[in-house]
C-alpha positions in Angstrom: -4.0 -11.4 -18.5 -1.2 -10.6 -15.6 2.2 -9.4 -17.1 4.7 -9.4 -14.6 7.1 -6.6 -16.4 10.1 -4.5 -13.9 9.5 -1.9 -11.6 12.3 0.6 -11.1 11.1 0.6 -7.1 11.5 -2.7 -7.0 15.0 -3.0 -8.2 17.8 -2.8 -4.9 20.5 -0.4 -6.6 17.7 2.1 -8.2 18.5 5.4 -6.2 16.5 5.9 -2.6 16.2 9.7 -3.8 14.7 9.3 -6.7 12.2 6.4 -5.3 11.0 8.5 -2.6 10.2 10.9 -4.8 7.8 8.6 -6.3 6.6 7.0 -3.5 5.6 10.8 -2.2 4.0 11.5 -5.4 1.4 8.3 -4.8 0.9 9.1 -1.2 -0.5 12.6 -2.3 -2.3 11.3 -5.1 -4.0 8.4 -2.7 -4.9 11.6 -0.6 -6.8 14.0 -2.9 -8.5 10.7 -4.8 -9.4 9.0 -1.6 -9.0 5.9 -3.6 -8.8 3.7 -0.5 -11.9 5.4 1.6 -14.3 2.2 0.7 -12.1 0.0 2.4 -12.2 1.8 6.2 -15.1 -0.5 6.6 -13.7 -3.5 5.8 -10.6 -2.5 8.0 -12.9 -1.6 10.7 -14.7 -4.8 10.8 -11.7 -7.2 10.4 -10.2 -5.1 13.6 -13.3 -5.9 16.0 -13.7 -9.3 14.6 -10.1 -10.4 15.8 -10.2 -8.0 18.9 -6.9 -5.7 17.1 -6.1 -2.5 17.7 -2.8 -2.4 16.1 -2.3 -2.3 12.3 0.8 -3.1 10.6 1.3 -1.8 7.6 3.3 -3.7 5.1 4.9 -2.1 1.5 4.5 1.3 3.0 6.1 3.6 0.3 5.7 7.3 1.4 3.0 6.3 3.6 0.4 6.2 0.7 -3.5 6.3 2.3 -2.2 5.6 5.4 -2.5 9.0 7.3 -6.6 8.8 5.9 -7.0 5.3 7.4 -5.6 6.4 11.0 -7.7 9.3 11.3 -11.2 7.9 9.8 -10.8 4.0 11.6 -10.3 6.4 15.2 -13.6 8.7 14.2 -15.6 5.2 13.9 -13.8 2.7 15.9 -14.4 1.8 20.3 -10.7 1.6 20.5 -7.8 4.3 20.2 -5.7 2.2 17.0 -2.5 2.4 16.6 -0.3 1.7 12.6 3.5 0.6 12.9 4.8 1.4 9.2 6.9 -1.6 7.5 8.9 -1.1 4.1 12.0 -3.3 2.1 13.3 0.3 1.4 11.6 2.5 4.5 10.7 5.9 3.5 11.9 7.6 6.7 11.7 11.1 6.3 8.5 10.6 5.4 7.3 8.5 8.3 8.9 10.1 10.7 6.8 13.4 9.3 3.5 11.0 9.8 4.9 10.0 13.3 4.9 14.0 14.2 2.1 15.1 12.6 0.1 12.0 14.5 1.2 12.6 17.7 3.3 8.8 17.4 0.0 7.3 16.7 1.4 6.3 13.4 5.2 5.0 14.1 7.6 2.7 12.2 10.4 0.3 11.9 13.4 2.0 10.4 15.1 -1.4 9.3 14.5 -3.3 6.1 11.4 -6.0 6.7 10.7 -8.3 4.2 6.7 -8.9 3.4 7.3 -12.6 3.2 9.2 -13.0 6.6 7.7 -10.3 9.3 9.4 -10.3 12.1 7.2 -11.9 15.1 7.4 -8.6 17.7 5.3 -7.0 15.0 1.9 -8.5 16.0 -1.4 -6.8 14.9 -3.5 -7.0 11.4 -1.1 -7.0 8.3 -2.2 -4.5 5.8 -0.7 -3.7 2.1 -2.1 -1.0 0.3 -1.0 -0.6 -3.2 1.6 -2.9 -3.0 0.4 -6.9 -4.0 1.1 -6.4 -7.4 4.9 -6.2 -6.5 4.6 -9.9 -6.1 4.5 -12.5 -8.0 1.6 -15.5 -7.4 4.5 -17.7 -5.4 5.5 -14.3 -3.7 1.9 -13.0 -2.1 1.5 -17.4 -1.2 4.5 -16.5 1.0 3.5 -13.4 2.3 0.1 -15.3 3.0 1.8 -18.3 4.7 3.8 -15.9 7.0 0.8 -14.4 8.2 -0.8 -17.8 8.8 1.9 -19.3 10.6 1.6 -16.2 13.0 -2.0 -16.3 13.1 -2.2 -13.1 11.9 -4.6 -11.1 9.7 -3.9 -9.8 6.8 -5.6 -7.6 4.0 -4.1 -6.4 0.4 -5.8 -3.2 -1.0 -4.7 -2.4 -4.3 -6.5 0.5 -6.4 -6.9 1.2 -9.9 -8.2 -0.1 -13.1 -7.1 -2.5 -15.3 -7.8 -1.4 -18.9 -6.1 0.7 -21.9 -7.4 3.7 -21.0 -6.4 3.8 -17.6 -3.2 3.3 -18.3 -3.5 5.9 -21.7 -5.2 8.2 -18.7 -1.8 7.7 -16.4 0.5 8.5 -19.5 -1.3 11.6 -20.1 -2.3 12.8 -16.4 0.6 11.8 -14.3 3.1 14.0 -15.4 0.9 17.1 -15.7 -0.2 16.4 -12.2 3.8 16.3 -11.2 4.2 20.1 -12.9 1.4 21.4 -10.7 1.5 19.3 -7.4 5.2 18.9 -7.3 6.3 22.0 -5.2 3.2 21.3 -2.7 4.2 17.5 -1.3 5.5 17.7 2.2 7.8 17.0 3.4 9.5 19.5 1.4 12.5 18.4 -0.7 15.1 19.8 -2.8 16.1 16.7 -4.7 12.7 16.3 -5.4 12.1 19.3 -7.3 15.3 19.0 -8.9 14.8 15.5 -10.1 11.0 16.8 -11.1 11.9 20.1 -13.3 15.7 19.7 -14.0 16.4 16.3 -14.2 12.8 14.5 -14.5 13.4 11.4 -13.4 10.7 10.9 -11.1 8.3 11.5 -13.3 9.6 9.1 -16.0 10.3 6.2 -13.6 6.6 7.0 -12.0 4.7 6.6 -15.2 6.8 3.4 -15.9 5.9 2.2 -12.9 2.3 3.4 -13.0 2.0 1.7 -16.4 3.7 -1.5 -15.2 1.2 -1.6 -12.0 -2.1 -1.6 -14.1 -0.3 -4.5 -16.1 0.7 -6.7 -13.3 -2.8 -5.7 -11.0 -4.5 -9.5 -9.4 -7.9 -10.1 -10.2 -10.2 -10.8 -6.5 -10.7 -14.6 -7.8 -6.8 -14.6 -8.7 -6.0 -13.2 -4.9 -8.8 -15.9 -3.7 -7.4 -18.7 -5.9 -4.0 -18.0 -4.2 -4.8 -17.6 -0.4 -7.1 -20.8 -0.5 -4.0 -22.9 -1.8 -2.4 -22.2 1.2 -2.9 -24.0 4.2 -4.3 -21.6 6.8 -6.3 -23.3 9.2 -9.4 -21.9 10.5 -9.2 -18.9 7.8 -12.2 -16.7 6.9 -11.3 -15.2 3.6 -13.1 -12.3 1.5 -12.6 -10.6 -1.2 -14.1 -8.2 -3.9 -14.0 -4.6 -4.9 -14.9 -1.1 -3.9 -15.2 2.3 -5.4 -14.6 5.7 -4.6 -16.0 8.9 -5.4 -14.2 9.1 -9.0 -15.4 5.5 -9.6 -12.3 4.1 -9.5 -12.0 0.4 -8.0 -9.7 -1.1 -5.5 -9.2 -4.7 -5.2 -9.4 -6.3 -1.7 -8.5 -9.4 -0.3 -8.7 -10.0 3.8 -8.0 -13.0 6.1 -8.0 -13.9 9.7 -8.1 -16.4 12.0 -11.3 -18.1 13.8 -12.4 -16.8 17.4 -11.7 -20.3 18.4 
């Protein structure tokens, strides 16, 4: 069963500095697990079926897996691609580090964008990684519905497993892994250590969070169940799971127009 509990990153007046240090935290932990490695395939293939070479990537965080997915789709793909980042509260010290280190091959929009109402210059396939479970069922229809009325594609990737010992395995690994890894996220902060070791709010609000995630994580039917009620015409819809090294699964749910 979904329960739909708050997450302090989704609340407006929880503090940007203490959020991004969260939002780091999971972009290096999607690095070392490779959590989202299965689904550069699926990417891949949804980019030559609809002729794309231009991801935009919605929910972004702290750029999560993104950095992995530029670099592996350009070893394997016929085209040079190209990922715009998108986020309600944009992490842009830390994209503007991804922009660097990527030679502007991964950019971003430093205003606010809302996942249900993207603004139409941003064309190309619609990616969310770790992110749909933000949304409630009348939410991700939206977010859907926007994509369709652009004739866009779009794919959610969300990682992790639903159970109670997953989320016992978060409560107990998390903020060990924040004692050891903190001082090595980049780029480097000062807030972040402080609000690590002194203050640890980052930690606490993570684990929340983390917990909350694995609570609130969509089923592929339930995803399924939901894009099919909208009306998309001429829609190719799949969705299913994959699983990395660790044997950990992500959920995936991708959709795109027809070559008409």
């Amino acid at each position: 069963m979904r329960v739909h509990l708050f997450e302090f990153e989704d609340l407006s007046w929880f503090p940007n500095v203490i959020r991004t240090g969260g939002t780091d935290f999971l972009r290096y932990f999607l690095i070392i697990s490779e959590l989202y490695k299965p689904t550069i395939p699926l990417i891949n293939q949804t980019l030559k079926e609809i002729n794309e070479n231009k991801i935009i990537d919605l929910c972004s965080g702290g750029g999560g897996y993104i950095e992995q997915v530029y670099d592996q789709i350009n070893k394997i793909s016929r085209h040079k691609i190209s990922i715009t980042l998108t986020d309600k509260f944009p992490n842009i010290k830390a994209y503007a580090f991804l922009k660097a280190k990527t030679n502007s091959g991964i950019n971003y929009s430093s205003i606010s964008i809302d996942a249900t109402n993207v603004p139409t210059d941003l064309k190309g396939f619609r990616t969310m990684f770790s992110a749909v479970h933000h949304f409630q069922p009348e939410q991700v229809k939206r977010i859907i519905e926007n994509a369709s009325e652009n004739r866009a594609a779009i794919g959610f990737f969300d990682g992790g497993e639903k159970s109670i010992f997953a989320i016992l395995g978060l409560m107990i690994i998390h903020p060990i892994a924040f004692l050891i890894f903190t001082p090595f996220f980049k780029p480097f902060k000062i807030s972040r250590l402080f609000f690590t070791y002194i203050i640890p709010l980052i930690p606490i609000y993570t684990v929340w969070d983390g917990v909350v995630s694995i609570l609130r994580m969509y089923k592929p039917e339930e995803l399924r169940q939901i894009a099919e009620s909208v009306t998309a015409e001429n829609y190719i819809w799949k969705s299913g799971k994959t699983k990395n090294r660790f044997g950990i699964h992500a959920t995936y749910l991708i959709g795109y127009p027809k070559n008409e």
